[in-house]
C-alpha positions in Angstrom: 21.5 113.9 5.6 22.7 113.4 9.0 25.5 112.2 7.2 27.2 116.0 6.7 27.6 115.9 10.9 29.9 113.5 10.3 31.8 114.4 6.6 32.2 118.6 7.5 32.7 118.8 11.0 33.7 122.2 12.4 31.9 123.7 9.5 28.2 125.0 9.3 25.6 126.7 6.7 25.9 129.9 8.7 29.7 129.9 9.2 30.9 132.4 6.4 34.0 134.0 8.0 37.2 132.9 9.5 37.6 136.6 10.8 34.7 135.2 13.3 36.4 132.3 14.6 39.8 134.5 15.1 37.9 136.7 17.4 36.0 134.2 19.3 39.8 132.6 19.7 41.0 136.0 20.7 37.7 137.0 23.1 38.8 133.2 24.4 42.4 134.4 25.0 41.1 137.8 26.9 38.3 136.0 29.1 40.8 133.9 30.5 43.6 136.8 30.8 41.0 138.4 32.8 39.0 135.4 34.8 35.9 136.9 32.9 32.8 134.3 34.0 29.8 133.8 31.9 28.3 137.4 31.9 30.9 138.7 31.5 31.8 136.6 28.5 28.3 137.4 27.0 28.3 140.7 27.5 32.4 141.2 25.4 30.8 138.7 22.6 27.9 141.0 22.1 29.6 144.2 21.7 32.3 142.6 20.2 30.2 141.8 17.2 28.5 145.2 17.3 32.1 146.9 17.0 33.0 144.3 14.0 29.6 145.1 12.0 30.2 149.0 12.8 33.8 148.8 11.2 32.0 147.5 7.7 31.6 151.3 6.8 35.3 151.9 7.3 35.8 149.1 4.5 34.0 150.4 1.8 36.1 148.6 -1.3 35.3 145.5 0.7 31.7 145.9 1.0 30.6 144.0 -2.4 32.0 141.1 -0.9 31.7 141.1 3.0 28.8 142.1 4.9 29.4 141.3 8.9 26.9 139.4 10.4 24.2 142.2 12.3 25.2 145.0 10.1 22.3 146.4 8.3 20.8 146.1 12.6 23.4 148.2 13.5 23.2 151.4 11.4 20.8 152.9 13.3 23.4 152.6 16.1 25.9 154.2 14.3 25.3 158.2 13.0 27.9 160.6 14.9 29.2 158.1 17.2 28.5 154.2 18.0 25.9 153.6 20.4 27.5 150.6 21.8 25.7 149.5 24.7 22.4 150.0 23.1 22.8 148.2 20.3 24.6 145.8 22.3 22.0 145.7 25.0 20.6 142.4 26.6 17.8 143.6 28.2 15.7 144.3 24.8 17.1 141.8 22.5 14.8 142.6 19.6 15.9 146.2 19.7 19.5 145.1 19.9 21.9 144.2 16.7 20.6 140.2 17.4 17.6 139.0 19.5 19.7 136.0 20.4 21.1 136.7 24.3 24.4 135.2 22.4 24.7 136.9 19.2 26.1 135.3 16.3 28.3 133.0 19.0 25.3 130.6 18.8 26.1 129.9 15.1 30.2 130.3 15.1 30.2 128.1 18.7 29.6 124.8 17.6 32.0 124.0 14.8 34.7 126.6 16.7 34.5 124.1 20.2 34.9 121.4 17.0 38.0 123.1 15.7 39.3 123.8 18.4 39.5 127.2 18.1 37.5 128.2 21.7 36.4 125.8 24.2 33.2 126.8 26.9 34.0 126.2 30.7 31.0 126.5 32.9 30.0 128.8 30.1 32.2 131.2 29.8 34.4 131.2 26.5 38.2 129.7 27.1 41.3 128.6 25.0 40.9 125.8 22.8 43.6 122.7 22.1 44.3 125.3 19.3 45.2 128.8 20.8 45.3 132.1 19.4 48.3 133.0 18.3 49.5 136.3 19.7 49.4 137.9 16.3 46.2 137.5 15.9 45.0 138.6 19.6 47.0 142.0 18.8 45.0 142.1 15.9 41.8 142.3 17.9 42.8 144.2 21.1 42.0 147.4 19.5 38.3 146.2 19.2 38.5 144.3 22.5 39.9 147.7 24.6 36.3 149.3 22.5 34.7 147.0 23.9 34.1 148.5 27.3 32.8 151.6 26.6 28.7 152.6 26.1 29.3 154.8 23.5 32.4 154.9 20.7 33.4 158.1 18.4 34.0 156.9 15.1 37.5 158.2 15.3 37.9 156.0 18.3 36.5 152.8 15.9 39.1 153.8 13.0 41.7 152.5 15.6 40.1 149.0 15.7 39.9 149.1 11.6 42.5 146.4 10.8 40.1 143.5 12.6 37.7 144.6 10.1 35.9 141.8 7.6 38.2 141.7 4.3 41.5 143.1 5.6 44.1 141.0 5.0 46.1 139.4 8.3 48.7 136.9 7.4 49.2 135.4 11.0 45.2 135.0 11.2 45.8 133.0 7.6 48.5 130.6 8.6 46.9 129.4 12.0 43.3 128.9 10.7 45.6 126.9 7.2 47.0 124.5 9.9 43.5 124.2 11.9 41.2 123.7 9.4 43.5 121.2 7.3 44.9 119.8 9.5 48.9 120.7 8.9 51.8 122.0 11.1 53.6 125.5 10.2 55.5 123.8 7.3 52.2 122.1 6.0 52.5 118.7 6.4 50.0 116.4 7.5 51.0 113.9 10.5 47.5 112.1 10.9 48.3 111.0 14.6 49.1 114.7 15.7 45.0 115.5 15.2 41.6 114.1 16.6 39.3 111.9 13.9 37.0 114.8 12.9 40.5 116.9 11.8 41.4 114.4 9.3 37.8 114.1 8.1 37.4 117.9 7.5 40.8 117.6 5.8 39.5 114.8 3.7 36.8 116.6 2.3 38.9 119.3 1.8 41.0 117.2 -0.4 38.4 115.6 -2.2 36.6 119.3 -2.8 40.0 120.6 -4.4 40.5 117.5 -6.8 37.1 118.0 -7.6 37.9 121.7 -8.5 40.8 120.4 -10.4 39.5 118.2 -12.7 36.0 120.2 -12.9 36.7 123.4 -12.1 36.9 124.9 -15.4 33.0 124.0 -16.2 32.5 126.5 -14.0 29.8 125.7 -11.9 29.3 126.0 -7.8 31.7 124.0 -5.3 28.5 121.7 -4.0 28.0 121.1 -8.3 31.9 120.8 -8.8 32.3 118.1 -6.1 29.2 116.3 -7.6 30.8 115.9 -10.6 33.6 114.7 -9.8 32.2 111.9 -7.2 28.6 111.7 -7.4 28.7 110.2 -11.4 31.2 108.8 -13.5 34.1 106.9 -13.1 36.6 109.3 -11.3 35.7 108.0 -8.1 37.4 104.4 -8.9 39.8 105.7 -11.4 41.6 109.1 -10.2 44.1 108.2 -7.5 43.7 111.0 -5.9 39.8 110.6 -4.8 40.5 107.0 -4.4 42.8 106.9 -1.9 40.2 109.3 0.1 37.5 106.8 1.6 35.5 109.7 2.2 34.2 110.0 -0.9 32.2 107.0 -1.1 30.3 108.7 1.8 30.0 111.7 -0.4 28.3 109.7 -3.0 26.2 108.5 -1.2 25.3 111.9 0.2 25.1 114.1 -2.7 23.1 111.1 -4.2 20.7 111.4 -1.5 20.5 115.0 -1.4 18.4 114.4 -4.7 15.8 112.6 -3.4 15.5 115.3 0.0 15.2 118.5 -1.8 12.2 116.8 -4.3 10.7 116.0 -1.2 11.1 119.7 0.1 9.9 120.8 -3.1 6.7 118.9 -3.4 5.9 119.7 -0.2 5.4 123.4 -0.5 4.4 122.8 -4.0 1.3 121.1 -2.3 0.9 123.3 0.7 1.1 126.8 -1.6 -2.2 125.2 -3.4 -3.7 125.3 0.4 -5.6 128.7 1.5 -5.3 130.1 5.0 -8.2 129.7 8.0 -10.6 132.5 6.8 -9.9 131.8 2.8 -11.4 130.2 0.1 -8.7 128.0 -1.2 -8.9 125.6 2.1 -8.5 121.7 0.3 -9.9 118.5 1.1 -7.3 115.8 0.6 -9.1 114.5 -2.6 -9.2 117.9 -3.7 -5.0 117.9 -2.5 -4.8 114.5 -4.2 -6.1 115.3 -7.3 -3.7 118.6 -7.2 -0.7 115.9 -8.3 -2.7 113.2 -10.1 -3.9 115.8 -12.5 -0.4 116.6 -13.5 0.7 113.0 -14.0 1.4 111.6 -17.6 -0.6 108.9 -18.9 0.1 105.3 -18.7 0.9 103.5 -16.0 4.1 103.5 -13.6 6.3 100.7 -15.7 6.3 103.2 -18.9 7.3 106.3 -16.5 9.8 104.0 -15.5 10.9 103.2 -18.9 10.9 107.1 -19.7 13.6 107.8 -16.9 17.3 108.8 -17.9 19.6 105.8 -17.5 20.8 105.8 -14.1 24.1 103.8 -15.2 26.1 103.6 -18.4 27.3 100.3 -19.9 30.0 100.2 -17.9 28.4 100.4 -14.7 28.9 104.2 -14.0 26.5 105.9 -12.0 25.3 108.6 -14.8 23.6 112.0 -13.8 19.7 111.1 -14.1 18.8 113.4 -11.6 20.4 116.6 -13.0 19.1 115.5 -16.2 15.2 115.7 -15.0 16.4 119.0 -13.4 17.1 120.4 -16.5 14.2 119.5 -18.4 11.8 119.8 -15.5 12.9 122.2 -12.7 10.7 122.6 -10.0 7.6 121.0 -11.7 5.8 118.4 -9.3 6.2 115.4 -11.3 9.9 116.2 -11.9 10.0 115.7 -8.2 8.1 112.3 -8.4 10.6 111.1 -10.8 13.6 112.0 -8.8 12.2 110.4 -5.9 11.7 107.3 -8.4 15.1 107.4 -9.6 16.1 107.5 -5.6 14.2 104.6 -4.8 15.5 102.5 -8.2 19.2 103.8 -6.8 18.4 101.9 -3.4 18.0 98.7 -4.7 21.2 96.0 -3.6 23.9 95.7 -6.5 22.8 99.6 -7.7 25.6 101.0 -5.7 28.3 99.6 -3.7 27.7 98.8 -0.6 29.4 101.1 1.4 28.0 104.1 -1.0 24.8 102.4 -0.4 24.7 102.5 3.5 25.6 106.7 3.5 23.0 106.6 0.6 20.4 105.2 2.8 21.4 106.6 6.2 20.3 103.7 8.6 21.9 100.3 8.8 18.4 98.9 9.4 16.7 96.2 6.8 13.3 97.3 6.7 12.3 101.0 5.1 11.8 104.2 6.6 8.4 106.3 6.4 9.4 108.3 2.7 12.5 107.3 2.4 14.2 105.4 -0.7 13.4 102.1 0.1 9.7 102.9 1.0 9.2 104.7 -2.6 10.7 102.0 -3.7 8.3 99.4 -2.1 5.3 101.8 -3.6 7.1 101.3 -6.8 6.5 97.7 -7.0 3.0 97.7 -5.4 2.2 99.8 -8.6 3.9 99.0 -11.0 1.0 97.9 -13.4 -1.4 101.1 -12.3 -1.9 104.3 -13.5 1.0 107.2 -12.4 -2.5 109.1 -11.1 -2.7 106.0 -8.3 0.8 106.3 -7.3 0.8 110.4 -7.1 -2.5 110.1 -5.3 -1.1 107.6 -2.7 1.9 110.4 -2.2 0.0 113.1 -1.1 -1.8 110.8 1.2 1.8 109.8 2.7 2.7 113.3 2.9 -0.2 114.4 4.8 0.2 112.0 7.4 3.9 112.7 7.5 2.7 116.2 8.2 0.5 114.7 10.9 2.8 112.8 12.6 5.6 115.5 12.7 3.3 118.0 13.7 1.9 115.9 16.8 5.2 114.5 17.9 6.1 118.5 18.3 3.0 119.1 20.2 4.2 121.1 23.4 2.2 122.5 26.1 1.5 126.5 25.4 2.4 127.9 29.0 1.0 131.5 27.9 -2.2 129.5 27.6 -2.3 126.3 29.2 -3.3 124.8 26.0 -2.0 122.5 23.7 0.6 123.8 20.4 1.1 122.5 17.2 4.0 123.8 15.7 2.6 123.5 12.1 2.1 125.3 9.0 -0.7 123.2 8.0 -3.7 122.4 9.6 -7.0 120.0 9.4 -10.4 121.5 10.6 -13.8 119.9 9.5 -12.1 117.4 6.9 -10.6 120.3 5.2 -6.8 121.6 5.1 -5.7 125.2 5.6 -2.5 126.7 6.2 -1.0 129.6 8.7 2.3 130.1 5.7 3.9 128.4 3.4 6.8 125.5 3.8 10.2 126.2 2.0 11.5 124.7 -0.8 15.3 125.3 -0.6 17.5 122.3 -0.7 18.7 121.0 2.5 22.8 122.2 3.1 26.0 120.1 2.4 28.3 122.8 4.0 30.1 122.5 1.0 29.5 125.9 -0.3 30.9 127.4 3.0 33.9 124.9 3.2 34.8 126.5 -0.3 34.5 129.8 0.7 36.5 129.3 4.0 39.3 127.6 1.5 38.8 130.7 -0.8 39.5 133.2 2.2 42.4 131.4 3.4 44.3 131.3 -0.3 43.7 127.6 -0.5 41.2 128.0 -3.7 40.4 131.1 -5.6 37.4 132.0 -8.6 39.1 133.4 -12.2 36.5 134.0 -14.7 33.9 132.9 -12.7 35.7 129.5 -12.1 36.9 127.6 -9.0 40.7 126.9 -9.3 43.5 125.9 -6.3 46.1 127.7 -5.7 49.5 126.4 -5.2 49.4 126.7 -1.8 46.4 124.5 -2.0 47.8 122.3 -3.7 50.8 121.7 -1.5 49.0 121.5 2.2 45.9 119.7 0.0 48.3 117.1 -1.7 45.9 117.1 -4.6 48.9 115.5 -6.7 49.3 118.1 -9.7 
């Protein structure tokens, strides 16, 4: 999935708001104004992001669809009067709003130094290649002027209210438009004006909003919208919109791959929430662990499961939806899993997709397989082929366990509380038996897509009407969707 990195840069699972970015740009703006160095810097972010979460209040008609990052940490701060510098303090971080020293700048910083938006000299927060407008630093130097005093009387915080999550500022729309696709003030694109990862956001953005035209109506999420429209079926070769994107081969062959990473994820914990903990009962040997999945699996050997799958391509060629086919029917059961990781390992083969689909798909430009990944099921695939589906679930709990293993001991650290050794691991092998200290997620593994659509959606490039995606003119214009 590494992939992502490369297709949504300056975008991240955590990034929600472009009302953070514009005040990191505008804390940026102010740091330099003032020569402010590192702790300096640390200290304005911090209570910064206090004031922003204390204005959510203010904004009640907003608060069903924003919450500030930090705010339900901050209340206790906030009765008669803002506490600032206690809830901002850095000296007790896990009494403060965030127990990180840098707040919520440790998840906005990344993809904003990737925009463009803020840049980090020896530290300290400075302008980016993309600089606040002034608009938008007036917009925050209400909060910014706050941000020096210990303690702030709410009437003193109303006068900061227009920075607040979900108030509208138009200046703040049409510089974050132009950064994040990639445009000038009119909203034309001029490739060589902007750095590789600028058009690649922009091209996902592009191919995200023809999705949402030709699939918006079904009314499903952006990551399922986009999936439709070029994981399966023929719109990837066909529409000339997508196919004059060469992204969206790579998001094929992500979204394809995604499959086969969240039945991995799933079977996983599946497996580890059968384990007890270290003073339990429920403690597993591994033939107790393999017999867990080979219990579950159907009858008949592997070449009939194989026969049983959904067609993975139509007469034509198209790639059809198997996967969210065995979804349907099977959800979270383990041997749905097993068969999605089958129908991953059948997609790997040469010819199945093209080959630069194929490539993304498989995430290496190696020959030989990877521990667990398509190629490698693939390989256990053939060895049994003509065995029982029991063998073959058996022989993936084995492979998962030593996955386990080998993760766990290549994190092993020195403990310097103890002088001992750590093994950051959930699960655990003592006297030939497994137990577990908690249990291991299951959630799939982030495109960023979701938060790319709601960035769009806040900047008036997309929009939801009867609980369906649509693009709005605008979008379509600076998106050149072609309708």
């Amino acid at each position: 999935m590494r992939a992502v990195d490369r297709l949504v840069p300056g975008v991240s699972t955590v990034t929600r708001y472009v009302r953070y970015h514009s005040m990191y740009a505008a804390i940026a703006a102010h740091a330099e104004r003032n020569a402010l160095d590192v702790t300096a810097c640390r200290q304005l972010v911090r209570r910064s992001e206090v004031l922003l979460a204390a204005l959510q209040p203010h904004q009640a008609e907003t608060q069903a669809t924003w919450s500030a990052h930090g705010v339900d940490r901050i209340r206790r701060f906030r009765a008669e009067e803002l506490e600032l510098a206690r809830a901002a303090d850095e000296e007790q971080l896990n009494q403060s709003y965030s127990p990180r020293r840098w707040g919520f700048w440790d998840q906005y910083g990344g993809p904003a130094t990737v925009l463009g938006t803020v840049d980090v000299r020896e530290g300290a927060l400075r302008p980016g290649r993309h600089a606040c407008p002034a608009a938008v630093t007036d917009l925050f130097a209400p909060l910014l002027s706050l941000a020096s005093r210990d303690v702030v009387s709410l009437a003193a915080l109303e006068t900061a209210e227009r920075a607040a999550l979900g108030v509208p500022c138009p200046a703040e729309q049409a510089w974050l438009t132009q950064v994040l696709t990639a445009t000038d003030a009119g909203g034309a694109h001029v490739p060589e004006d902007w750095e590789a990862s600028d058009r690649t956001r922009r091209a996902t953005l592009r191919t995200l909003a023809r999705a949402i035209e030709l699939h918006g109506p079904d009314g499903h999420g952006y990551q399922e919208t986009l999936r439709s429209a070029v994981a399966f079926g023929e719109e990837l070769t066909t529409d000339p919109v997508l196919t004059a994107i060469p992204e969206t081969a790579g998001w094929r062959g992500t979204l394809l791959r995604h499959y086969s990473v969240g039945a991995w994820r799933r079977l996983w914990a599946a497996l580890v929430a059968t384990i007890g903990s270290k003073g339990g009962e429920a403690d597993r040997t591994a033939e107790e662990l393999r017999d867990w999945l080979a219990q579950q699996s159907p009858a008949g050997d592997v070449r009939a499961l194989l026969d049983d799958l959904p067609r993975l391509k139509d007469a034509t060629g198209q790639v059809m939806p198997a996967e969210r086919e065995l979804l349907a029917q099977g959800g979270d059961a383990p041997m749905t899993q097993v068969r999605l990781l089958i129908v991953g390992a059948l997609r790997s083969r040469e010819g199945h997709l093209s080959d630069d689909v194929r490539a993304v798909f498989l995430g290496r430009q190696r020959r030989s397989a990877e521990f667990l990944d398509p190629t490698w099921i693939d390989g256990l695939v053939h060895d049994y082929l003509d065995r029982p589906v029991r063998d073959l679930a058996a022989r993936l709990v084995d492979d998962m366990l030593a996955q386990s293993r080998r993760v766990a001991l290549a994190k092993l650290r020195t403990d310097p509380a103890t002088g001992g050794l750590k093994i950051f691991s959930r699960l655990h092998l003592r006297n030939e038996r497994y137990f577990k200290t908690g249990d291991e997620g299951d959630s799939d593994i982030g495109t960023r897509i979701p938060q790319l659509g709601v960035l769009a959606e806040q900047l008036g490039l997309f929009a939801v009407r009867d609980d369906c995606h649509t693009v709005t003119a605008d979008g379509r214009r600076i998106l050149e969707t072609g309708r």
